[in-house]
DONUVEX-113446 format. One line per 8 residues: number of its first residue (from 1); their letters; for each residue x, y, z of C-alpha. Coordinates in pm, 1 decimal. Layout:
BEGIN
NUM) a) X/Y/Z  ...
//
This chain:
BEGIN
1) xxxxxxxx) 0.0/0.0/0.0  185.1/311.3/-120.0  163.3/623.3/147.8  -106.1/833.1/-39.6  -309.0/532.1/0.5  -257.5/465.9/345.1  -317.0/797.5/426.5  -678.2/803.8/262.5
9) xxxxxxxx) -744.9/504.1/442.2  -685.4/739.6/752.9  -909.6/1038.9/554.8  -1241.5/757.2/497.6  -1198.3/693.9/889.9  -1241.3/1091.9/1017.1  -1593.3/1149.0/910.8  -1688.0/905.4/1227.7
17) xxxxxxxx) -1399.9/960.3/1444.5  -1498.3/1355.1/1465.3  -1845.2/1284.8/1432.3  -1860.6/1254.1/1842.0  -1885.2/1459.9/2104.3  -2033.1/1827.1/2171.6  -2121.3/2021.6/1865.1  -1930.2/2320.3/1761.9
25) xxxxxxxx) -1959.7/2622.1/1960.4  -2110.4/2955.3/1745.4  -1804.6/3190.6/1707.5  -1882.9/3585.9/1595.0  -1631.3/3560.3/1327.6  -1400.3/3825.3/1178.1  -1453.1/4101.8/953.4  -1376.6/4026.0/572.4
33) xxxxxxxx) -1034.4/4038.7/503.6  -800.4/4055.8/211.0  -451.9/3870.7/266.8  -130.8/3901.6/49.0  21.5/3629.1/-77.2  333.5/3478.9/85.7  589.6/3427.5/-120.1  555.1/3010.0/-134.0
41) xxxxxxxx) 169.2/3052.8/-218.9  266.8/3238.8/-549.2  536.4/3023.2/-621.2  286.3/2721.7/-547.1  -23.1/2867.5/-791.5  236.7/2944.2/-1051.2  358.0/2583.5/-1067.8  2.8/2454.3/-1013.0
49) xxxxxxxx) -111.3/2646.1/-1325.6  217.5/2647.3/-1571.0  382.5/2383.9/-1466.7  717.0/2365.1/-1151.6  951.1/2431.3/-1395.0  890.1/2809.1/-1419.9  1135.7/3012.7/-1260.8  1006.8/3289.3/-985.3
57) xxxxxxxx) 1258.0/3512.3/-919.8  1301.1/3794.8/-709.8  1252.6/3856.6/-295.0  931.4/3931.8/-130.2  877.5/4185.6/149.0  820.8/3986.3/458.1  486.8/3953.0/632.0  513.9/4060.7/955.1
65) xxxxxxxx) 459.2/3827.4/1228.7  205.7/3897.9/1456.8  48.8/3700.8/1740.7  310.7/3428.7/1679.1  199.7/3406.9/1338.1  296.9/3537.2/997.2  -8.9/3399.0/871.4  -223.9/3715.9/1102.3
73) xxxxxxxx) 43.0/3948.6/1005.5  -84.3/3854.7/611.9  -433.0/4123.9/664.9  -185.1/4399.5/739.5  65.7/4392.9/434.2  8.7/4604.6/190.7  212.0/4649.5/-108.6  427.6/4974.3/-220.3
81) xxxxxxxx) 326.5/5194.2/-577.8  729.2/5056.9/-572.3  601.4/4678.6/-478.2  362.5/4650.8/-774.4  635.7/4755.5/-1024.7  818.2/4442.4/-856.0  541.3/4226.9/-874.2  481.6/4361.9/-1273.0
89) xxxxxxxx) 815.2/4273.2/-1401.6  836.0/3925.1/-1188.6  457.6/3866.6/-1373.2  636.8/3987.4/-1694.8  902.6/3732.6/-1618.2  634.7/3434.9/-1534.1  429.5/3493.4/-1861.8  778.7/3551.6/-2102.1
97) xxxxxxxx) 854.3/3160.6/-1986.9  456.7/3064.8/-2041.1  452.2/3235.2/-2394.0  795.8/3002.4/-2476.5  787.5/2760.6/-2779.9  832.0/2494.6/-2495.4  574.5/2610.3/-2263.6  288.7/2774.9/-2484.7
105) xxxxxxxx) 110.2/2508.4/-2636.9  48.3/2282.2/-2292.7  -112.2/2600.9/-2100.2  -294.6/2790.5/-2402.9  -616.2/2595.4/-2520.0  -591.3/2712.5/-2853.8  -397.2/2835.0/-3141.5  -471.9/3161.6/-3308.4
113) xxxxxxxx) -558.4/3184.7/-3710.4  -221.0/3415.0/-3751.6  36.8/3392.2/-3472.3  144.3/3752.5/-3595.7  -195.3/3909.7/-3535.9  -422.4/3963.0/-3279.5  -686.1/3663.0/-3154.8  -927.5/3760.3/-2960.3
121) xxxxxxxx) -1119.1/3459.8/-2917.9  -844.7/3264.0/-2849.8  -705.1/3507.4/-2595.0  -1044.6/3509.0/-2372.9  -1058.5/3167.1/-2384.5  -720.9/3147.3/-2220.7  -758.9/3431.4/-1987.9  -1128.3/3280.3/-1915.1
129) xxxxxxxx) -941.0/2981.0/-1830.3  -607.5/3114.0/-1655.0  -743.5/3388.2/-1488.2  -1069.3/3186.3/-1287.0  -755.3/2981.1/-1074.2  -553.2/3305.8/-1040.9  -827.5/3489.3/-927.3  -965.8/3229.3/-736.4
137) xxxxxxxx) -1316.7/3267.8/-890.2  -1430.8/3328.3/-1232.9  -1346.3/3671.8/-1426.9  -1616.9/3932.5/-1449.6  -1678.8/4035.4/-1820.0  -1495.2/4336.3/-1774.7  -1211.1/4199.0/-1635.4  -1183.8/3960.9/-1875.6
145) xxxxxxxx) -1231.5/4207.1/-2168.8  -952.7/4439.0/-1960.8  -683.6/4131.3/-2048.6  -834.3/4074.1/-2366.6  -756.6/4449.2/-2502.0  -416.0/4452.0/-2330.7  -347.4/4126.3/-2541.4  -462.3/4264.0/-2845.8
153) xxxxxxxx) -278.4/4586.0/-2836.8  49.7/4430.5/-2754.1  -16.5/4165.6/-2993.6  -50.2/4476.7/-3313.0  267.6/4668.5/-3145.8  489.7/4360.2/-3169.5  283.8/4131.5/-3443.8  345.3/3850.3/-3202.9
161) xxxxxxxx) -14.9/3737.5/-3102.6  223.2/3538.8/-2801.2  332.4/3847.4/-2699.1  26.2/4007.9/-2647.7  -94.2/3690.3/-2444.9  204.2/3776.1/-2214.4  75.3/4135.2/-2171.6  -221.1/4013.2/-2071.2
169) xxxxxxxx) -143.5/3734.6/-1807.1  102.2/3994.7/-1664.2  -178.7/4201.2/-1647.7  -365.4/3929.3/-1432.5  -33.1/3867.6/-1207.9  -67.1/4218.3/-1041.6  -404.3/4271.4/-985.1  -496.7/4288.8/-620.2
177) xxxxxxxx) -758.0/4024.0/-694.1  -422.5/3789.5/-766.3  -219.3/3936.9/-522.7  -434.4/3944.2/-223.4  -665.9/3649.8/-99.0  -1001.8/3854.8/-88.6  -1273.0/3744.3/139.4  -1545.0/3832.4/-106.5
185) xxxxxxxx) -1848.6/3792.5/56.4  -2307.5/3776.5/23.3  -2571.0/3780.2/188.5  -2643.6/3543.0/421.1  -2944.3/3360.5/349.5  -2988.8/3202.7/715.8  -2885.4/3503.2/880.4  -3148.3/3800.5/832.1
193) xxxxxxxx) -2923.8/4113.2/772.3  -2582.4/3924.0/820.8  -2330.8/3823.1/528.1  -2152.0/3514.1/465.9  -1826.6/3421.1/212.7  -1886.1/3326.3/-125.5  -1884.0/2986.2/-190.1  -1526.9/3058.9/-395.1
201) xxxxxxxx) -1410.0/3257.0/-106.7  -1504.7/2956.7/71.8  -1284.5/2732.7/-150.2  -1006.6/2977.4/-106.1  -949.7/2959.3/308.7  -1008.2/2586.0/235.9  -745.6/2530.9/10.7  -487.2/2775.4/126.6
209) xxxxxxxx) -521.8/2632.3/474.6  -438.5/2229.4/341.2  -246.5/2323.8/5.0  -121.5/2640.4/71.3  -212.7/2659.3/-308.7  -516.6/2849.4/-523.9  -816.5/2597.5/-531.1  -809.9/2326.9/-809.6
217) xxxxxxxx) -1073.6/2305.5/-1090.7  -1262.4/2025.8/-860.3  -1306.1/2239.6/-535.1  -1403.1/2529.6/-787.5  -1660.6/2379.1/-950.5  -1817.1/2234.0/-620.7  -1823.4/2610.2/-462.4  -1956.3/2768.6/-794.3
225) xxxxxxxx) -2256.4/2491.3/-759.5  -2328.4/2591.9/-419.7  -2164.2/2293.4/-297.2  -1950.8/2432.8/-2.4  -2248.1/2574.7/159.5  -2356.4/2250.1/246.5  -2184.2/2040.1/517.2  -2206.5/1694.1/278.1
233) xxxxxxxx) -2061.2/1912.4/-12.5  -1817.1/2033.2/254.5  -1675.5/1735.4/406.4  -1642.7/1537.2/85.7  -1393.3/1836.1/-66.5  -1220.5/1839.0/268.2  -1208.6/1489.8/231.2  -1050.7/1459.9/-78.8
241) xxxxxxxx) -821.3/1762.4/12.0  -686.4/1547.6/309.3  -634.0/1254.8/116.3  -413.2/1412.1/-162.0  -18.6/1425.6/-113.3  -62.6/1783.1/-171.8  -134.6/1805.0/194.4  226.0/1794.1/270.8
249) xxxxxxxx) 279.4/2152.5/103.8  30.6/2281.0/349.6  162.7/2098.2/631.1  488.5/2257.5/559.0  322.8/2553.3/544.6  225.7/2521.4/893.8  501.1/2410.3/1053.2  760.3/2668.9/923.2
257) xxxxxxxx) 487.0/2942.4/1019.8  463.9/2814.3/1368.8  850.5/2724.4/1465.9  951.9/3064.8/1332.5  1172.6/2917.4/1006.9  1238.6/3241.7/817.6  1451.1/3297.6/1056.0  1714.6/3001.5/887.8
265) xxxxxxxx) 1748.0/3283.9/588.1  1991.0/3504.6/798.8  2129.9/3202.3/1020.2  2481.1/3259.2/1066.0  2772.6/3036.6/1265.1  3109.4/3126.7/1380.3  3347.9/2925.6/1092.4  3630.7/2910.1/1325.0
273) xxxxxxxx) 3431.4/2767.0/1573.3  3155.7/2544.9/1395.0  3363.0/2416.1/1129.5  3116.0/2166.7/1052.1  2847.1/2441.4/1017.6  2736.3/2540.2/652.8  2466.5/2712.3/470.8  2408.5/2338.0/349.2
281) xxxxxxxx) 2385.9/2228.6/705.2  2112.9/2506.4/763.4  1896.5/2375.3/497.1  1929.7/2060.7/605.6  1850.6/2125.7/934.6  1484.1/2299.3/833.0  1444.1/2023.8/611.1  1466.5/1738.1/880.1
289) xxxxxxxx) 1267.2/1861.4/1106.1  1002.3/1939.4/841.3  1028.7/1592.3/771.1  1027.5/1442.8/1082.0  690.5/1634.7/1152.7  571.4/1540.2/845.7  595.9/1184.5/846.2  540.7/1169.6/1208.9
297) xxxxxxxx) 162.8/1341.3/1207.3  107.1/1279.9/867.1  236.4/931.8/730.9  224.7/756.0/1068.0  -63.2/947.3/1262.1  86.0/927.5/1586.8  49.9/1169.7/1833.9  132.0/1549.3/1849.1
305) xxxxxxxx) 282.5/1503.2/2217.8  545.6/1227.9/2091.8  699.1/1475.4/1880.6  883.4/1593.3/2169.9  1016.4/1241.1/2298.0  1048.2/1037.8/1967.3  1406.9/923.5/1828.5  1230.6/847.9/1474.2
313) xxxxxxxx) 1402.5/1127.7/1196.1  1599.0/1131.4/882.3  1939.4/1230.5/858.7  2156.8/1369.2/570.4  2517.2/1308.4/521.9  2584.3/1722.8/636.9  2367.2/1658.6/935.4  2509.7/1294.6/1017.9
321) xxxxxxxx) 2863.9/1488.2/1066.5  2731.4/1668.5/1395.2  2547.2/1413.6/1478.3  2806.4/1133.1/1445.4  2586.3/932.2/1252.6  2737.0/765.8/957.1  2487.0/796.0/655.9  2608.9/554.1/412.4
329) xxxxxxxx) 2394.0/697.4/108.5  2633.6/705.5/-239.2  2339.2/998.3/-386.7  2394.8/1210.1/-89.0  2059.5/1181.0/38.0  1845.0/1129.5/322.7  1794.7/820.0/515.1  1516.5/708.8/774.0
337) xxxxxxxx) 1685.1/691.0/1125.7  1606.0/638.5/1477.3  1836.2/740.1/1790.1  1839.1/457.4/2064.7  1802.7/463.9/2408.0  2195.5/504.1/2499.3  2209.5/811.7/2222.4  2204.0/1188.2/2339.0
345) xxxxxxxx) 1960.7/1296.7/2096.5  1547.1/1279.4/2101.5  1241.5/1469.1/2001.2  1251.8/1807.4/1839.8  1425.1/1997.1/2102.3  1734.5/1762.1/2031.2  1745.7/1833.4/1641.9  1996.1/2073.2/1511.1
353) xxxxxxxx) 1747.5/2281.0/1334.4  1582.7/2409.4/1702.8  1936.5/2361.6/1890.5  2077.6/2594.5/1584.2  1815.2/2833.5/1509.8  1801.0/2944.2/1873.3  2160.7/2996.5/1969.4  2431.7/3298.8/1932.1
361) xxxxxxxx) 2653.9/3251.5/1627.4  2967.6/3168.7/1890.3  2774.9/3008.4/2150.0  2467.3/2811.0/2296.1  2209.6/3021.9/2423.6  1978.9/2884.5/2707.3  1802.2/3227.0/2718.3  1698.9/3193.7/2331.1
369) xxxxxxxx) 1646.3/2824.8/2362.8  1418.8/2871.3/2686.8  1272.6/3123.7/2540.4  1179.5/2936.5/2230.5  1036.3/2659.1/2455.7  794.0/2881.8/2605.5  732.7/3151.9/2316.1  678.1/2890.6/2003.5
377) xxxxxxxx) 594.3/2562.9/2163.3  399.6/2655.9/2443.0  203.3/2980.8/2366.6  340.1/3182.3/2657.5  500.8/3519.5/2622.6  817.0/3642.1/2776.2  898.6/4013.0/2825.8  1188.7/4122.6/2590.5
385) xxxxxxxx) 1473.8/4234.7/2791.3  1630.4/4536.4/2943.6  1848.0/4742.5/2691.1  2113.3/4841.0/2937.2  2193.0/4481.7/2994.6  2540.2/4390.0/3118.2  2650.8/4060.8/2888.1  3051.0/4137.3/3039.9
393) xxxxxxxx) 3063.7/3771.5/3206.7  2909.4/3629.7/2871.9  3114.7/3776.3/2593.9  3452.4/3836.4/2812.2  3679.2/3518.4/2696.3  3901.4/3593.2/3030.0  3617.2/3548.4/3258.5  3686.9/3282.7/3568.2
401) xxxxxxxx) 3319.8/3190.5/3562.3  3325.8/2892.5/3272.3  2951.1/2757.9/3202.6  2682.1/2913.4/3141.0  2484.6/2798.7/3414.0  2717.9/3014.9/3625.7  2727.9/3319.2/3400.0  2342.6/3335.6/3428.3
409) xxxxxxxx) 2322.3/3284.2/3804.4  2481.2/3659.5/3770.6  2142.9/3752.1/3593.8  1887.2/3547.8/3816.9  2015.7/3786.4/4091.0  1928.8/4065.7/3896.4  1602.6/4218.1/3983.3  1573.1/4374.7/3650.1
417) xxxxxxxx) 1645.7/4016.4/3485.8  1545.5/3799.3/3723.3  1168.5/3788.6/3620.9  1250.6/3649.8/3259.7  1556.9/3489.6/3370.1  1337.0/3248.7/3552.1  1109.8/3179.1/3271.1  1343.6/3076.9/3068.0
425) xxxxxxxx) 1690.3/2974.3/3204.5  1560.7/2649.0/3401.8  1469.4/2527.9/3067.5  1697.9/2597.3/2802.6  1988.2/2490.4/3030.3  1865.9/2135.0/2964.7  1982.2/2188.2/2646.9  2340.0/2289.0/2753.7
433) xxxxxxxx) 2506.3/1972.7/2631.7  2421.8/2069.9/2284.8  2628.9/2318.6/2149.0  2559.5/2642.4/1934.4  2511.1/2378.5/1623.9  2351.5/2102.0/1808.8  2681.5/1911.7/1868.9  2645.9/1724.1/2183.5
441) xxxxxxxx) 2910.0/1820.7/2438.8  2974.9/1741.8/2838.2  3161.6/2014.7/2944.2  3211.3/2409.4/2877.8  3568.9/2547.7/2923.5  3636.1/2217.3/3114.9  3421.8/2251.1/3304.3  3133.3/1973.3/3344.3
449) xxxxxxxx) 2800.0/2076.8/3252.0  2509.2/2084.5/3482.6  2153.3/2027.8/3266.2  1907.1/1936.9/3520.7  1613.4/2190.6/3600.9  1216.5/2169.2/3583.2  955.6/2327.5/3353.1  654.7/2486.5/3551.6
457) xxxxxxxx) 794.6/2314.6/3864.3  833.8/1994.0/3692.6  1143.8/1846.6/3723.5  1410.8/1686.7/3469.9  1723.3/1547.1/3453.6  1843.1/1574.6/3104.6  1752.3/1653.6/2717.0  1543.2/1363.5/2676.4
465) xxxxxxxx) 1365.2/1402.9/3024.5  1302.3/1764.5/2942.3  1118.9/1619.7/2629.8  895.5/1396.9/2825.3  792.7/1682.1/3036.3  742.9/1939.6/2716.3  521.9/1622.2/2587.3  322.2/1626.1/2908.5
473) xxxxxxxx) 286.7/1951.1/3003.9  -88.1/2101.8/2874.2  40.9/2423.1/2746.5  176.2/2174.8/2483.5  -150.6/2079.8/2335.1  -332.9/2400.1/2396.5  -78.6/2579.5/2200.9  -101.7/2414.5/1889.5
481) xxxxxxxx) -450.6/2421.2/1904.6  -414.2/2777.0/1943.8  -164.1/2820.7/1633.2  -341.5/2614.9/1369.6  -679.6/2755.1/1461.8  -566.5/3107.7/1416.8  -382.6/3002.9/1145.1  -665.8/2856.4/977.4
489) xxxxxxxx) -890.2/3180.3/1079.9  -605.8/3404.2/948.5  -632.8/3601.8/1274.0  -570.6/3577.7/1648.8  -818.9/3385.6/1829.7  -1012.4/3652.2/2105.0  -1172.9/3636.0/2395.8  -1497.9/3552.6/2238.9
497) xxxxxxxx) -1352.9/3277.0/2101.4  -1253.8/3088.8/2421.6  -1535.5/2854.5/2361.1  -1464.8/2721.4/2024.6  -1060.5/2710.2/2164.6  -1187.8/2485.5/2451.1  -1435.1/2249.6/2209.7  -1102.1/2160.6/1979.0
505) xxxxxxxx) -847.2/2132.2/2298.4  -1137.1/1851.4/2402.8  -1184.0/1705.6/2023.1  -773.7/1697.6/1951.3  -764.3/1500.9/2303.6  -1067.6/1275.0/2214.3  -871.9/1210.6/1837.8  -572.7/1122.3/2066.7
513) xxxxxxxx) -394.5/1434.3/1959.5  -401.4/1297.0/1604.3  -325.1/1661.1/1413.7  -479.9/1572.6/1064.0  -772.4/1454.3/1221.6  -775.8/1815.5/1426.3  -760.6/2004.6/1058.0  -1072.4/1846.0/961.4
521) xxxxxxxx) -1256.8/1943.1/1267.5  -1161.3/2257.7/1147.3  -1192.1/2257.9/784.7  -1573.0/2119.8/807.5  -1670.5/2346.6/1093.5  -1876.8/2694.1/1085.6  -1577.0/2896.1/1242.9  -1375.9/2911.8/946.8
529) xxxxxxxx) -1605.7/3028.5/751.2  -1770.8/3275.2/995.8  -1724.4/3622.1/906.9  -1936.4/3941.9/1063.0  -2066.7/4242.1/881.6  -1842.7/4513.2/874.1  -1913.3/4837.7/1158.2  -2074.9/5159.1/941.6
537) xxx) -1808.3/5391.5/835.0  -1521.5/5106.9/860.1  -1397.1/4970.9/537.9
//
């Protein structure tokens, strides 16, 4: 049984294994929305459309990150008169590699009478075509004539009727209707005087939140019948959604949302000191923890809290260096592995992605990593520090104190630091024994490293004890509930939606803490489809 099937085997199961319990709490919803597109998402609808072998170049700005979440920063982008001139030239890019003698004749439907004229039948049958997946919905007549008479007059100025199609699709690329996820909304025939989404707006959040891609011809021809707005119609798109390997791009998606991965793009190590660290290692680091979450929740189904404590990953032969694991593999590739009991390394805490990404570029860093710990994986916020902080016993080389346990004992004594200090320290000092690149070490300067400490008064003894206690603490589960709710609302959950929080918490512990089964919940409830009618005079 190959793993797509295995996995819809999982998908047929859900409708019966969610089916129990308390119904769905009624959540006020946001107000309608429109969300730029991250920089994967375009890349992902211009491969779903054209094919993966189109080239997108260029940077985007970042979205900011708000709420723990890049994903509720999206509402608040907006893009510079400076942006769109960006966004023109990389759609003039896209559409010169569509419009090649390679490319042109397995995305255009048709073939015009002279290929150094004008066709403008064959031209709205393509932008018809093209332009209902980039926009998400099917062009209005005017916006279709709009690419239609840029095509044309392009076409006459360089009697290239392919050149003219370019115009046009470039046209389409920077539109706000392309650029921008728009919750386009009606009203709501259950609701006297409220509004609901479109059914195509509908199919958007949907297949953004388990793609991370426009919606396919399927799940737009399902909303455009009316299909979404009724929970069969619902369930069986979510259903099929689930069940396609195209759920790992939005699991991805996810995952380097939540741990905070845009942060590997400036990633920087000390040479002299981690010789063994690369820009290669870095990649490879993001890429095996994305894996191991992946085939953990995903492949295998197991549960979210295991994560934390289990020595199933895959290792690369860059990675296997500082983890001194040999990786016999002639291609260079990845192999499945899984550290044993007498081995230093388990969960994600252990991997060199999290041990890497949350360290100084000369040194470990049990402030970051604690910090981390209780920031990303546990939902709790820690105040940023002081500016006028004195790092003297941390970044003098002569200093008689030699781990860091001692140089932060200086801090805990701090009033000013001792507040944070305490959040944090106790827990990232578990981590100690693993260097600023994840190599696992026993002493500091000589001097033997002491990891044990306790998490919300919990005691450990090492890495892999601090694991077990990040995979039993609640804060745990209730954070990820947290982060893929607001991630699939697109905005930070509120008070008023402590109910509907407290009804998946109980559902993702009924599923045993299964996270695809979670999504569905999700995906087939009201709440992520809920949206409230705008206040007078607010836009």
């Amino acid at each position: 049984m190959t793993r797509a099937m295995k996995f819809g085997v999982v998908v047929a199961a859900l409708a019966v294994l969610t089916g129990c319990g308390d119904s769905e709490p009624v959540v006020k919803g946001g107000q309608p929305e429109m969300r730029r597109l991250t920089q994967e998402q375009y890349s992902n609808i211009v491969a779903d459309l054209f094919g993966d072998h189109i080239v997108v170049g260029g940077q985007f700005d970042p979205l900011p990150r708000t709420d723990g979440l890049m994903a509720i920063g999206a509402p608040m982008a907006r893009v510079t008169p400076a942006g769109f001139e960006r966004f023109y030239e990389l759609g003039r890019s896209i559409a010169a590699q569509v419009i090649a003698p390679d490319n042109r004749h397995d995305v255009i439907p048709c073939r015009p009478a002279v290929a150094t004229t004008p066709d403008d039948a064959c031209a709205a049958k393509f932008f018809s075509q093209v332009g209902r997946l980039l926009y998400r919905r099917a062009l209005t007549e005017q916006e279709r004539g709009t690419a239609v008479k840029a095509a044309h007059d392009a076409a006459v100025s360089a009697s290239d009727f392919y050149e003219g199609i370019a115009e046009g699709l470039a046209g389409l690329m920077t539109t706000p209707q392309f650029l921008f996820v728009i919750d386009e909304t009606e009203p709501d025939p259950t609701r006297t005087g409220q509004i609901r989404l479109t059914g195509t707006a509908k199919a958007s959040r949907l297949s953004f939140l388990i793609w991370n891609t426009t919606p396919d011809e399927m799940l737009l021809a399902a909303a455009e019948k009316g299909e979404l707005h009724t929970k069969k119609g619902l369930e069986k798109q979510v259903d099929r959604l689930l069940a396609s390997q195209r759920v790992e791009i939005g699991a991805r998606a996810f995952f380097a949302d939540f741990l905070n991965f845009e942060k590997f793009e400036i990633l920087e190590k000390d040479p002299v000191i981690y010789p063994s660290f690369s820009i290669r290692v870095a990649e490879d680091a993001r890429e095996q923890m994305l894996k191991t979450i992946y085939d953990h929740l995903y492949v295998r189904g197991q549960d979210y809290r295991d994560l934390f404590t289990t020595g199933k990953t895959f290792i690369s032969p860059n990675l296997g260096r500082i983890y001194r694991v040999p990786v016999d593999r002639p291609d260079g590739g990845w192999m499945p592995y899984e550290f044993g009991p007498d081995e230093n390394y388990s969960g994600l805490l252990t991997q060199v992605g999290f041990l890497a990404l949350h360290a100084h570029p000369g040194r470990s860093s049990p402030t970051l990593r604690g910090r981390a710990l209780r920031e990303v994986l546990l939902c709790q916020k820690v105040p940023d520090p002081p500016g006028n902080v004195d790092q003297t016993l941390f970044l003098d080389p002569n200093s008689p104190v030699k781990t860091a346990r001692d140089r932060l004992t200086a801090h805990a004594t701090n009033a000013t630091c001792a507040g944070c200090h305490k959040l944090t320290d106790p827990i990232g000092l578990g981590l100690e024994r693993f260097d600023g690149v994840g190599e696992f070490r026993t002493t500091e300067n000589g001097a033997p490293i002491d990891i044990a400490g306790d998490l919300d008064g919990v005691p450990y003894g090492d890495a892999k004890e601090l694991g077990r206690v990040m995979r039993n603490n609640p804060s745990t589960t209730s954070c990820i509930v947290n982060r893929v709710t607001s991630y699939a609302l697109g905005r930070a959950l509120t008070r008023d939606d402590e109910p509907l929080a407290a009804y998946l918490e109980k559902s993702f512990a009924v599923q045993k803490y299964n996270l695809p089964k979670l999504l569905r919940v999700i995906a087939t409830g009201d709440a992520l489809y809920t949206v409230t009618k705008p206040k007078e005079g607010t836009s």
